[in-house]
C-alpha atoms as a printed R data frame, in Angstrom:
    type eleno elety resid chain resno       x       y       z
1   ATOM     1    CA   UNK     A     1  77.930  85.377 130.728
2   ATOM     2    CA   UNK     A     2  77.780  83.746 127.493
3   ATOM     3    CA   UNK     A     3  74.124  85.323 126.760
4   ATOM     4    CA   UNK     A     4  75.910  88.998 128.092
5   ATOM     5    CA   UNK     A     5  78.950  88.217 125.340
6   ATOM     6    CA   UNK     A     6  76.204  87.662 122.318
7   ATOM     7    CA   UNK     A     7  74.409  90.728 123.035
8   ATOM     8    CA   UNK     A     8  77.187  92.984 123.622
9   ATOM     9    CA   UNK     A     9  78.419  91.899 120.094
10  ATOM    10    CA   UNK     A    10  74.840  92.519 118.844
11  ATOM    11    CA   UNK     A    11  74.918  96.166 119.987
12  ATOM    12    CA   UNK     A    12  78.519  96.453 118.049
13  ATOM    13    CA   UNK     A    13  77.300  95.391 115.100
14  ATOM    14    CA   UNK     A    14  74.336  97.866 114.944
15  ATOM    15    CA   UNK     A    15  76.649 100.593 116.280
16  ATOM    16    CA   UNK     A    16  78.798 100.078 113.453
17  ATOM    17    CA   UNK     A    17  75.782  99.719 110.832
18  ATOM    18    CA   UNK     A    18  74.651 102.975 112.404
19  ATOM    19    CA   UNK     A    19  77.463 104.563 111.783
20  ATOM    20    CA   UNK     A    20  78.477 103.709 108.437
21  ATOM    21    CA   UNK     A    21  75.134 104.814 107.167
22  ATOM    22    CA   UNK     A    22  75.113 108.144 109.419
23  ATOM    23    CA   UNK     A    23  78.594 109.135 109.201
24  ATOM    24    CA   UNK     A    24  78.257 109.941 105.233
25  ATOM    25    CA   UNK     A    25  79.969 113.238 106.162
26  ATOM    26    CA   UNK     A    26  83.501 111.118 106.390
27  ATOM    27    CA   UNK     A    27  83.293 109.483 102.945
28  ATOM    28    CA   UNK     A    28  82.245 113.029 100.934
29  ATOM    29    CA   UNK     A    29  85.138 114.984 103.034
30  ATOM    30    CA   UNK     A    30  87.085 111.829 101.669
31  ATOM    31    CA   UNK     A    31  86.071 112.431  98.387
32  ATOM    32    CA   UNK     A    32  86.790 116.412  98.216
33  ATOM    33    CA   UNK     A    33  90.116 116.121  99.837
34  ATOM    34    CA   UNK     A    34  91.134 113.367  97.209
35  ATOM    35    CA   UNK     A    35  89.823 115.799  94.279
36  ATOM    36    CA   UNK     A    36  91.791 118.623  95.903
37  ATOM    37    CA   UNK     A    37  94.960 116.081  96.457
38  ATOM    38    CA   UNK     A    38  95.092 114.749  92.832
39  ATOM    39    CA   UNK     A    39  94.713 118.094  91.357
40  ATOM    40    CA   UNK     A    40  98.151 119.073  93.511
41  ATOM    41    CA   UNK     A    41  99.489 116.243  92.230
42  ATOM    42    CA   UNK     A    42  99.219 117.009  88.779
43  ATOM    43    CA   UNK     A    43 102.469 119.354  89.080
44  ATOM    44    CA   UNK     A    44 103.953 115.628  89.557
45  ATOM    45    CA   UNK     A    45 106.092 114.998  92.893
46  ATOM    46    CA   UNK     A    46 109.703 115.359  91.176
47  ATOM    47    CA   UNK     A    47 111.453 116.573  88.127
48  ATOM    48    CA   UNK     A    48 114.613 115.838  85.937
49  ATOM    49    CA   UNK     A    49 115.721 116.755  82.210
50  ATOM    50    CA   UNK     A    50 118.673 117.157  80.128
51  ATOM    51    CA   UNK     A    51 119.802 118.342  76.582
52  ATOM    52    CA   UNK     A    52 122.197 117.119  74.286
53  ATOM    53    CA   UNK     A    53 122.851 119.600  71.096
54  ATOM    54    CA   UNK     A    54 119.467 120.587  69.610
55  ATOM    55    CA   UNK     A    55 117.662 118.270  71.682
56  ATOM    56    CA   UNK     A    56 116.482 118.684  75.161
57  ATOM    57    CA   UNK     A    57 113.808 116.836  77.405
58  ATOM    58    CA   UNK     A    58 112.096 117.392  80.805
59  ATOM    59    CA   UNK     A    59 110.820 113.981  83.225
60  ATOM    60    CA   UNK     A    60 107.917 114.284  85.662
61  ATOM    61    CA   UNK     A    61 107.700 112.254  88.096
62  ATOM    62    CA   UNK     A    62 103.802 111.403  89.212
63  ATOM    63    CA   UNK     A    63 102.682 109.356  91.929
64  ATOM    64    CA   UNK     A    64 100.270 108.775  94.883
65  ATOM    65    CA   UNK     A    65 102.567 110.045  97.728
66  ATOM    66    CA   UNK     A    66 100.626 113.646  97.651
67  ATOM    67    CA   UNK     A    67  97.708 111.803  97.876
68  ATOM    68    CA   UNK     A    68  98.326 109.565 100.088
69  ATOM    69    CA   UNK     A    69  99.782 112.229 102.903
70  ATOM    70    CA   UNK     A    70  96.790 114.290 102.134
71  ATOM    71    CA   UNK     A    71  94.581 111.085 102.938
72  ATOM    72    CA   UNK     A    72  96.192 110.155 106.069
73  ATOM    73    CA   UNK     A    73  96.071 114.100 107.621
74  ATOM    74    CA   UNK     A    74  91.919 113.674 106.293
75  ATOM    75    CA   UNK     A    75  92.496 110.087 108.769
76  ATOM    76    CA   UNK     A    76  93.873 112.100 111.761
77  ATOM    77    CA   UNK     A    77  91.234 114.556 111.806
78  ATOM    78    CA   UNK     A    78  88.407 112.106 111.495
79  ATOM    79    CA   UNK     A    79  89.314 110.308 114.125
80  ATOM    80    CA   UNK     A    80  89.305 113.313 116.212
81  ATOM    81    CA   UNK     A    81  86.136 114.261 115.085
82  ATOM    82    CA   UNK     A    82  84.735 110.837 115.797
83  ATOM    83    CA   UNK     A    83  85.588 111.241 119.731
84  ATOM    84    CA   UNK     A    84  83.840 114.401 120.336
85  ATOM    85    CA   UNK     A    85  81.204 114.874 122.512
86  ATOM    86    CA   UNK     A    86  78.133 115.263 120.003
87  ATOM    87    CA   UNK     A    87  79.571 112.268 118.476
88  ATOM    88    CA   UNK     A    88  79.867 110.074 121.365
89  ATOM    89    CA   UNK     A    89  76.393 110.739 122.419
90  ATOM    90    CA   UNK     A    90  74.854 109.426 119.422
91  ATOM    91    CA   UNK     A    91  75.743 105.870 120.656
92  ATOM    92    CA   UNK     A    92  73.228 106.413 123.667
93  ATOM    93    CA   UNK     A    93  70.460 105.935 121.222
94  ATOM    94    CA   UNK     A    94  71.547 102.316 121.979
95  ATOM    95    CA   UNK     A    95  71.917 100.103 125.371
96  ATOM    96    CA   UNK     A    96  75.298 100.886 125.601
97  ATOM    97    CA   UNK     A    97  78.932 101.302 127.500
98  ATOM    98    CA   UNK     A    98  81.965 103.063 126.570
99  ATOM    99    CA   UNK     A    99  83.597  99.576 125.779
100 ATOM   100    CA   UNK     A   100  80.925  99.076 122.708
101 ATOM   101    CA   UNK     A   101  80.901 102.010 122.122
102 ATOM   102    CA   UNK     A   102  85.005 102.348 121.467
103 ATOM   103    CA   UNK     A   103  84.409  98.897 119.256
104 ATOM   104    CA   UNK     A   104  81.891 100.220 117.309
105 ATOM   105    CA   UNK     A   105  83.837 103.528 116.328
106 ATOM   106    CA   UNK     A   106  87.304 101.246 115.782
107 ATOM   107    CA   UNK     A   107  85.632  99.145 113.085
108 ATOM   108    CA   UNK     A   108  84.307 102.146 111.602
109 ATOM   109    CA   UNK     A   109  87.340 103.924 111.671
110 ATOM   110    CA   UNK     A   110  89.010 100.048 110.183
111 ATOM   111    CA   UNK     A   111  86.426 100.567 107.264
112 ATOM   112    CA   UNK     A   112  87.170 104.182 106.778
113 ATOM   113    CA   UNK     A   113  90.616 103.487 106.359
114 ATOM   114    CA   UNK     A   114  90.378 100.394 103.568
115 ATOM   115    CA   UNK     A   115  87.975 102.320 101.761
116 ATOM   116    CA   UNK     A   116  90.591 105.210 101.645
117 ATOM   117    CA   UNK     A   117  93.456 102.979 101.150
118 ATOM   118    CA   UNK     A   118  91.968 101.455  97.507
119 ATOM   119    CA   UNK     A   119  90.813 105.154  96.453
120 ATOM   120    CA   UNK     A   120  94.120 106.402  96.699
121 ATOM   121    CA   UNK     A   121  95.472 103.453  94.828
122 ATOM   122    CA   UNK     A   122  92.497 104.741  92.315
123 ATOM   123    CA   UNK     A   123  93.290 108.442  92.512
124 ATOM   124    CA   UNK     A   124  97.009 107.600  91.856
125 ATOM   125    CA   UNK     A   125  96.329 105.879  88.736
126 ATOM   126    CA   UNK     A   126  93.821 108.863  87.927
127 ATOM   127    CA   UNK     A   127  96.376 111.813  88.357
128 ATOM   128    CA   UNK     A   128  98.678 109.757  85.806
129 ATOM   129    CA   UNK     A   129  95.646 110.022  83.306
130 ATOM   130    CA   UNK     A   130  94.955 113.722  83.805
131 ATOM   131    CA   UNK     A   131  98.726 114.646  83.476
132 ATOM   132    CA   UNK     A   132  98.095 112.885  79.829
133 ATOM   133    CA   UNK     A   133  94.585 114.269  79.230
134 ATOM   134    CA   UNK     A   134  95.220 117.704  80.571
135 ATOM   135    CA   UNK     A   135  97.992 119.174  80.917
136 ATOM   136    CA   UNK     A   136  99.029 117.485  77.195
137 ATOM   137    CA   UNK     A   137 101.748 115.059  78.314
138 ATOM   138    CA   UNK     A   138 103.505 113.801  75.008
139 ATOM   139    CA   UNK     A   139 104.293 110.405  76.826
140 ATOM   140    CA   UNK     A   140 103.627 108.222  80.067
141 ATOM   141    CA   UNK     A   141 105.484 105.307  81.287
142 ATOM   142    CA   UNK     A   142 103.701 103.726  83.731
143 ATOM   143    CA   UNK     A   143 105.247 100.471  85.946
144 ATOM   144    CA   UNK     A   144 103.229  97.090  85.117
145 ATOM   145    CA   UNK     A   145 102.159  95.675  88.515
146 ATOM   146    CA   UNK     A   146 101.158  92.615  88.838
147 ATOM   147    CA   UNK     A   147  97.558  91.849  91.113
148 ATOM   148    CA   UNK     A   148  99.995  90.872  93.898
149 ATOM   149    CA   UNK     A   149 101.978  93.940  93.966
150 ATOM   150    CA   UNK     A   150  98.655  95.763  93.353
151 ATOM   151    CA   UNK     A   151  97.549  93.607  96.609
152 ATOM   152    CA   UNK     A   152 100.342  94.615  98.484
153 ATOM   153    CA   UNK     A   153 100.181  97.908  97.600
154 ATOM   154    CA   UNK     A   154  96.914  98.551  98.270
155 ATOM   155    CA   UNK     A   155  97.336  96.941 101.852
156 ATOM   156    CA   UNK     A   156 100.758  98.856 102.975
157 ATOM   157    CA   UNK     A   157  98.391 101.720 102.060
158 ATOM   158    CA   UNK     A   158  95.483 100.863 104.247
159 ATOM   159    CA   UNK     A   159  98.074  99.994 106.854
160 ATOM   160    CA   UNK     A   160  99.287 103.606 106.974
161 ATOM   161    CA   UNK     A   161  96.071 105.045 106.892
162 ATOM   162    CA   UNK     A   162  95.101 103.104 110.059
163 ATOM   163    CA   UNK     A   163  98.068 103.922 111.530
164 ATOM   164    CA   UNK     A   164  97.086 107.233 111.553
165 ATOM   165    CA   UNK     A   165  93.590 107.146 112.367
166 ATOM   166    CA   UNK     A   166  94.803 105.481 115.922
167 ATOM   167    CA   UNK     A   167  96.871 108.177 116.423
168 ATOM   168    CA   UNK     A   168  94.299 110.649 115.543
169 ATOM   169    CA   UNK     A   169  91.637 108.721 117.876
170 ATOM   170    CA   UNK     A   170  94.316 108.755 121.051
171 ATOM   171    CA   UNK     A   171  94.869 112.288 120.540
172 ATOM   172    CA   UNK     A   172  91.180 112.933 120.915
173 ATOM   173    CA   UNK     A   173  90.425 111.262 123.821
174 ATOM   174    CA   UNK     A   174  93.499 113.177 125.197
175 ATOM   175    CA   UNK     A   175  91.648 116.422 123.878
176 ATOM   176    CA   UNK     A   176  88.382 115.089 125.076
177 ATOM   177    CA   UNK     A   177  89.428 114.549 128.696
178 ATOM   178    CA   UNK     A   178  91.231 117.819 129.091
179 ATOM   179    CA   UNK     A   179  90.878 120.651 126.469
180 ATOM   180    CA   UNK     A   180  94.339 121.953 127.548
181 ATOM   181    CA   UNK     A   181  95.487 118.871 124.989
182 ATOM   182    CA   UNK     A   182  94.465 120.452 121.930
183 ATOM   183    CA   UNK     A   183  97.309 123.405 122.625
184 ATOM   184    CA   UNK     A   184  99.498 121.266 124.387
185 ATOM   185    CA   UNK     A   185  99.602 118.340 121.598
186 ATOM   186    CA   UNK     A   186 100.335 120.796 118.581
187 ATOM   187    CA   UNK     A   187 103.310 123.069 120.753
188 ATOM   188    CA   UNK     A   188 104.958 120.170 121.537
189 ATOM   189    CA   UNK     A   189 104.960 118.311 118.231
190 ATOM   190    CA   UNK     A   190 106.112 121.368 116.863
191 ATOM   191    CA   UNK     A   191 108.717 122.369 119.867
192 ATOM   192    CA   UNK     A   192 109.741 118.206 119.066
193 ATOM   193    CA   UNK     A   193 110.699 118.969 114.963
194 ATOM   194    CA   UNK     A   194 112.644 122.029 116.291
195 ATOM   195    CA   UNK     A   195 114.309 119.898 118.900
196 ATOM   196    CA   UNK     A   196 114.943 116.990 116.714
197 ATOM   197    CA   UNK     A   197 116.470 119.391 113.316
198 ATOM   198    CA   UNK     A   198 118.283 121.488 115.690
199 ATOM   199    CA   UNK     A   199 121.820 120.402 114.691
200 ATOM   200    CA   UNK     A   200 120.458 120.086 110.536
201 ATOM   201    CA   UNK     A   201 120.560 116.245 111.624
202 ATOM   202    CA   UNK     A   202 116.970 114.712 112.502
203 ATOM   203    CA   UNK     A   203 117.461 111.353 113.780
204 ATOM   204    CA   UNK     A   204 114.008 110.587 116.057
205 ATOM   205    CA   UNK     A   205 111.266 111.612 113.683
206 ATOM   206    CA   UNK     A   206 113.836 109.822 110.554
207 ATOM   207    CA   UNK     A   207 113.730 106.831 112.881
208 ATOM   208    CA   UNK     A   208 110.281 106.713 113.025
209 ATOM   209    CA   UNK     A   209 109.574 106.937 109.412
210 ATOM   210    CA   UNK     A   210 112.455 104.606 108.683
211 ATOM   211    CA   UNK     A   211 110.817 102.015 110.995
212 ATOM   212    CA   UNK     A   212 108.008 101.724 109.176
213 ATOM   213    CA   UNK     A   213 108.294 103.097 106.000
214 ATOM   214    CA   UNK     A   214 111.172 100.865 104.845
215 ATOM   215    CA   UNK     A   215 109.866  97.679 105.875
216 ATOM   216    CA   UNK     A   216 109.565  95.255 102.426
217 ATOM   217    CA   UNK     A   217 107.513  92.377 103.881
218 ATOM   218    CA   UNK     A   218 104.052  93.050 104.064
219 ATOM   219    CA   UNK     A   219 103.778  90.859 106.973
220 ATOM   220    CA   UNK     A   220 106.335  92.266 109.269
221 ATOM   221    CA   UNK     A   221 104.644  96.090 108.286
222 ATOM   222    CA   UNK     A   222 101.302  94.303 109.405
223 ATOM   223    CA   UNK     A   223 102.550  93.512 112.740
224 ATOM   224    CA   UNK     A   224 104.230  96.559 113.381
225 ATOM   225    CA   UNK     A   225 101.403  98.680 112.107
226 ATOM   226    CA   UNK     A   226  98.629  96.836 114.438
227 ATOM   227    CA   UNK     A   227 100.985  96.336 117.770
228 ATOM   228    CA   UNK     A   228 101.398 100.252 117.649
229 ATOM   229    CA   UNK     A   229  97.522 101.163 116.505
230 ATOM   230    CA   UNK     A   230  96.165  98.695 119.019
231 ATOM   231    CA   UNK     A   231  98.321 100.407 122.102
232 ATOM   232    CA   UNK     A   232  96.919 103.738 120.802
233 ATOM   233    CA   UNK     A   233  93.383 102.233 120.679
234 ATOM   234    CA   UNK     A   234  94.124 100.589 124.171
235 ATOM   235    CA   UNK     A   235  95.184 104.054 125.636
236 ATOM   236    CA   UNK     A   236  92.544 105.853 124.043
237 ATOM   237    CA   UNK     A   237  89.832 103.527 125.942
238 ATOM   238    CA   UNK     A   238  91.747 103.314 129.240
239 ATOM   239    CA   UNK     A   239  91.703 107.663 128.948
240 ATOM   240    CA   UNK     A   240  88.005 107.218 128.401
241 ATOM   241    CA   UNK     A   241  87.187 106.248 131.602
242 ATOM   242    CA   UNK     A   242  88.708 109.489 133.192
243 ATOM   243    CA   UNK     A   243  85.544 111.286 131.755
244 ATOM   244    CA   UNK     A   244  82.585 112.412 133.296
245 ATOM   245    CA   UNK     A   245  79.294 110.201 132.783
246 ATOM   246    CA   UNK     A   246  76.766 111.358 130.959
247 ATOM   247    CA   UNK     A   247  73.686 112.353 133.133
Protein backbone atom coordinates (compact mmCIF):
# COMPACT_ATOMS: atom_id res chain seq x y z
CA UNK A 1 0.00 0.00 0.00
CA UNK A 2 2.74 2.14 1.03
CA UNK A 3 4.81 1.28 -2.34
CA UNK A 4 1.08 2.06 -4.33
CA UNK A 5 1.02 5.67 -2.23
CA UNK A 6 4.83 6.58 -3.50
CA UNK A 7 4.12 5.87 -6.98
CA UNK A 8 0.84 7.41 -7.30
CA UNK A 9 2.57 10.64 -6.00
CA UNK A 10 5.35 9.99 -8.57
CA UNK A 11 2.87 10.04 -11.48
CA UNK A 12 1.45 13.55 -9.90
CA UNK A 13 4.46 15.06 -9.91
CA UNK A 14 5.31 14.31 -13.60
CA UNK A 15 1.69 15.12 -14.51
CA UNK A 16 2.13 18.40 -13.13
CA UNK A 17 5.79 18.90 -14.68
CA UNK A 18 4.06 17.88 -17.89
CA UNK A 19 1.78 20.24 -17.72
CA UNK A 20 3.44 23.28 -16.72
CA UNK A 21 5.83 22.89 -19.57
CA UNK A 22 2.94 21.90 -22.18
CA UNK A 23 0.28 24.13 -21.12
CA UNK A 24 2.38 27.41 -22.29
CA UNK A 25 -0.89 28.39 -24.03
CA UNK A 26 -2.32 29.46 -20.31
CA UNK A 27 0.57 31.75 -19.33
CA UNK A 28 0.69 33.78 -23.02
CA UNK A 29 -3.37 34.05 -22.90
CA UNK A 30 -2.35 35.35 -19.31
CA UNK A 31 -0.10 37.67 -20.62
CA UNK A 32 -2.41 39.21 -23.56
CA UNK A 33 -5.40 39.52 -21.38
CA UNK A 34 -3.23 41.47 -18.73
CA UNK A 35 -1.88 43.83 -21.70
CA UNK A 36 -5.48 44.25 -22.85
CA UNK A 37 -6.65 44.76 -18.96
CA UNK A 38 -4.02 47.44 -18.06
CA UNK A 39 -4.56 49.33 -21.17
CA UNK A 40 -8.54 49.59 -19.94
CA UNK A 41 -7.32 50.58 -16.95
CA UNK A 42 -5.54 53.47 -18.00
CA UNK A 43 -9.01 55.50 -18.16
CA UNK A 44 -8.45 54.90 -14.20
CA UNK A 45 -11.46 53.11 -12.25
CA UNK A 46 -13.04 56.46 -10.71
CA UNK A 47 -13.05 60.17 -11.01
CA UNK A 48 -13.54 63.39 -8.84
CA UNK A 49 -12.59 67.25 -9.29
CA UNK A 50 -13.55 70.57 -8.17
CA UNK A 51 -12.85 74.36 -8.82
CA UNK A 52 -12.53 77.15 -6.67
CA UNK A 53 -12.35 80.74 -8.63
CA UNK A 54 -9.74 80.47 -11.41
CA UNK A 55 -8.60 77.24 -10.31
CA UNK A 56 -10.01 73.90 -11.03
CA UNK A 57 -8.62 70.21 -10.77
CA UNK A 58 -9.70 66.70 -11.91
CA UNK A 59 -8.58 63.18 -9.57
CA UNK A 60 -8.19 59.77 -11.22
CA UNK A 61 -8.45 57.14 -9.46
CA UNK A 62 -6.09 54.01 -10.79
CA UNK A 63 -5.91 50.68 -9.48
CA UNK A 64 -5.71 46.87 -10.09
CA UNK A 65 -9.47 46.06 -9.67
CA UNK A 66 -9.90 46.06 -13.74
CA UNK A 67 -7.20 43.90 -13.78
CA UNK A 68 -7.78 41.82 -11.41
CA UNK A 69 -11.65 40.96 -12.61
CA UNK A 70 -10.23 40.59 -16.03
CA UNK A 71 -7.67 37.97 -14.50
CA UNK A 72 -10.07 35.99 -12.60
CA UNK A 73 -12.79 35.69 -15.83
CA UNK A 74 -9.08 34.53 -17.85
CA UNK A 75 -9.13 31.87 -14.35
CA UNK A 76 -12.73 30.65 -15.05
CA UNK A 77 -12.20 29.90 -18.53
CA UNK A 78 -8.96 28.06 -18.06
CA UNK A 79 -10.19 25.91 -15.86
CA UNK A 80 -12.84 24.98 -18.21
CA UNK A 81 -10.56 24.52 -20.82
CA UNK A 82 -8.37 22.33 -18.67
CA UNK A 83 -11.38 19.66 -18.24
CA UNK A 84 -12.10 19.09 -21.78
CA UNK A 85 -11.83 16.08 -23.45
CA UNK A 86 -8.56 16.65 -25.64
CA UNK A 87 -7.18 17.86 -22.48
CA UNK A 88 -7.96 15.08 -20.26
CA UNK A 89 -6.58 12.61 -22.63
CA UNK A 90 -3.22 13.93 -22.61
CA UNK A 91 -2.78 12.45 -19.07
CA UNK A 92 -3.10 8.83 -20.66
CA UNK A 93 0.36 9.29 -21.96
CA UNK A 94 0.97 8.29 -18.29
CA UNK A 95 -0.13 5.13 -15.98
CA UNK A 96 -2.88 6.88 -14.77
CA UNK A 97 -6.57 7.30 -12.98
CA UNK A 98 -8.90 10.08 -12.87
CA UNK A 99 -7.84 10.65 -9.13
CA UNK A 100 -4.07 11.66 -10.41
CA UNK A 101 -5.15 12.89 -12.92
CA UNK A 102 -7.65 15.62 -11.01
CA UNK A 103 -4.32 16.23 -8.62
CA UNK A 104 -2.19 16.87 -11.26
CA UNK A 105 -4.52 19.53 -13.03
CA UNK A 106 -5.40 21.17 -9.27
CA UNK A 107 -1.73 21.96 -8.64
CA UNK A 108 -1.47 23.28 -11.98
CA UNK A 109 -4.38 25.24 -11.80
CA UNK A 110 -2.75 26.31 -7.78
CA UNK A 111 0.38 27.50 -9.85
CA UNK A 112 -1.60 29.22 -12.49
CA UNK A 113 -3.30 31.15 -10.06
CA UNK A 114 -0.05 32.51 -7.83
CA UNK A 115 1.64 33.25 -10.89
CA UNK A 116 -1.43 35.44 -11.88
CA UNK A 117 -1.96 36.74 -8.49
CA UNK A 118 1.84 38.56 -8.32
CA UNK A 119 1.41 39.79 -12.11
CA UNK A 120 -1.53 41.61 -11.33
CA UNK A 121 0.08 43.07 -8.28
CA UNK A 122 2.86 43.93 -11.17
CA UNK A 123 0.42 45.14 -13.81
CA UNK A 124 -1.26 47.37 -11.13
CA UNK A 125 1.81 49.12 -10.30
CA UNK A 126 2.48 49.27 -14.23
CA UNK A 127 -0.89 51.00 -15.26
CA UNK A 128 0.04 53.73 -12.48
CA UNK A 129 3.34 54.29 -14.55
CA UNK A 130 1.72 54.49 -17.98
CA UNK A 131 -1.04 56.93 -16.71
CA UNK A 132 2.31 59.13 -15.87
CA UNK A 133 4.30 58.18 -18.99
CA UNK A 134 1.45 58.30 -21.41
CA UNK A 135 -1.30 59.83 -21.09
CA UNK A 136 0.96 62.96 -19.40
CA UNK A 137 -0.30 62.81 -15.81
CA UNK A 138 1.04 66.09 -14.06
CA UNK A 139 1.13 64.12 -10.65
CA UNK A 140 0.79 60.57 -8.94
CA UNK A 141 0.28 59.76 -5.40
CA UNK A 142 0.84 56.44 -4.87
CA UNK A 143 0.13 54.57 -1.14
CA UNK A 144 3.59 53.33 0.51
CA UNK A 145 3.04 49.64 1.37
CA UNK A 146 5.01 48.06 3.40
CA UNK A 147 6.47 44.15 2.25
CA UNK A 148 3.74 42.87 4.61
CA UNK A 149 0.90 44.64 3.14
CA UNK A 150 2.56 43.91 -0.24
CA UNK A 151 2.48 40.11 1.21
CA UNK A 152 -0.93 40.28 2.04
CA UNK A 153 -1.92 41.78 -0.86
CA UNK A 154 -0.45 39.72 -3.13
CA UNK A 155 -1.99 36.59 -1.28
CA UNK A 156 -5.83 37.92 -0.92
CA UNK A 157 -5.13 38.20 -4.67
CA UNK A 158 -4.04 34.70 -5.38
CA UNK A 159 -6.82 33.67 -3.04
CA UNK A 160 -9.45 35.14 -5.38
CA UNK A 161 -7.97 33.93 -8.34
CA UNK A 162 -8.19 30.33 -7.01
CA UNK A 163 -11.39 30.87 -5.95
CA UNK A 164 -12.37 31.21 -9.25
CA UNK A 165 -10.48 28.72 -11.02
CA UNK A 166 -12.50 26.00 -8.70
CA UNK A 167 -15.46 27.36 -9.77
CA UNK A 168 -14.46 27.40 -13.31
CA UNK A 169 -13.09 23.63 -12.98
CA UNK A 170 -16.70 22.41 -11.29
CA UNK A 171 -18.49 24.04 -13.98
CA UNK A 172 -16.57 22.00 -16.50
CA UNK A 173 -16.92 18.80 -15.30
CA UNK A 174 -20.67 19.76 -15.11
CA UNK A 175 -20.27 20.73 -18.93
CA UNK A 176 -18.15 17.72 -19.51
CA UNK A 177 -20.64 15.16 -18.20
CA UNK A 178 -23.65 16.62 -19.91
CA UNK A 179 -23.30 19.32 -22.67
CA UNK A 180 -26.84 20.55 -21.78
CA UNK A 181 -24.64 22.43 -18.78
CA UNK A 182 -22.99 24.82 -20.90
CA UNK A 183 -26.70 26.48 -21.75
CA UNK A 184 -28.11 25.61 -18.64
CA UNK A 185 -25.17 27.18 -16.36
CA UNK A 186 -25.13 30.66 -18.24
CA UNK A 187 -29.44 31.00 -18.34
CA UNK A 188 -29.57 30.45 -14.96
CA UNK A 189 -26.78 32.67 -13.67
CA UNK A 190 -28.25 35.18 -15.69
CA UNK A 191 -32.17 34.32 -14.87
CA UNK A 192 -30.37 34.42 -10.90
CA UNK A 193 -29.03 38.46 -11.33
CA UNK A 194 -32.56 39.17 -12.72
CA UNK A 195 -34.12 37.34 -9.83
CA UNK A 196 -31.87 38.70 -7.23
CA UNK A 197 -32.11 42.88 -8.66
CA UNK A 198 -35.69 42.42 -9.23
CA UNK A 199 -36.93 44.77 -6.47
CA UNK A 200 -33.50 47.39 -7.28
CA UNK A 201 -32.32 45.55 -3.93
CA UNK A 202 -29.70 42.59 -4.55
CA UNK A 203 -29.12 40.92 -1.38
CA UNK A 204 -27.77 37.09 -2.45
CA UNK A 205 -25.09 37.89 -4.99
CA UNK A 206 -24.14 41.30 -2.33
CA UNK A 207 -23.94 38.56 0.28
CA UNK A 208 -21.68 36.64 -1.49
CA UNK A 209 -19.26 39.29 -2.34
CA UNK A 210 -19.62 40.76 1.12
CA UNK A 211 -18.60 37.36 2.56
CA UNK A 212 -15.56 37.32 1.13
CA UNK A 213 -14.60 40.43 -0.11
CA UNK A 214 -14.76 42.27 3.24
CA UNK A 215 -12.94 39.92 5.26
CA UNK A 216 -9.59 41.96 6.85
CA UNK A 217 -7.66 38.96 8.24
CA UNK A 218 -5.80 37.21 5.80
CA UNK A 219 -6.21 34.12 7.71
CA UNK A 220 -9.90 33.93 8.11
CA UNK A 221 -10.08 34.86 3.92
CA UNK A 222 -7.64 31.76 3.67
CA UNK A 223 -9.98 29.47 5.27
CA UNK A 224 -12.94 30.60 3.70
CA UNK A 225 -11.38 30.74 0.29
CA UNK A 226 -9.98 26.93 0.49
CA UNK A 227 -13.19 25.29 2.45
CA UNK A 228 -15.30 26.62 -0.60
CA UNK A 229 -12.53 25.80 -3.56
CA UNK A 230 -11.86 22.41 -2.05
CA UNK A 231 -15.88 21.44 -2.06
CA UNK A 232 -15.83 22.65 -5.71
CA UNK A 233 -12.69 20.54 -6.39
CA UNK A 234 -14.37 17.64 -4.35
CA UNK A 235 -17.60 17.89 -6.54
CA UNK A 236 -15.82 18.30 -9.61
CA UNK A 237 -13.98 14.75 -9.00
CA UNK A 238 -17.02 12.98 -7.52
CA UNK A 239 -18.94 14.33 -11.20
CA UNK A 240 -15.97 12.76 -12.89
CA UNK A 241 -16.78 9.47 -12.28
CA UNK A 242 -20.27 9.80 -14.03
CA UNK A 243 -18.23 9.82 -17.37
CA UNK A 244 -17.70 7.33 -19.80
CA UNK A 245 -14.15 5.48 -19.80
CA UNK A 246 -12.00 5.98 -22.28
CA UNK A 247 -11.69 2.88 -24.63
Amino acid sequence: MYLAEVSSWEIVKKQYRYKLRSYFGVFSSLVVIQILATFFSLNGTGMSGGSSGTFSYNVNYYSGDLILAFVMIWGFITAIIITTKAYRYDDYSFVTNRKISHFSNILFLMSASLFAGITVFLSSHLCRLLAVYVKHVDGIMMNQLTITQILKGVSATVLYIFLFVSIGYFVGMLIQVNRLFSFLIPVGFIGFLIMDGLHNDPTLLQTIALFFGSEALLTLLFVKIITVSALFYVLAILISNRMEVRS
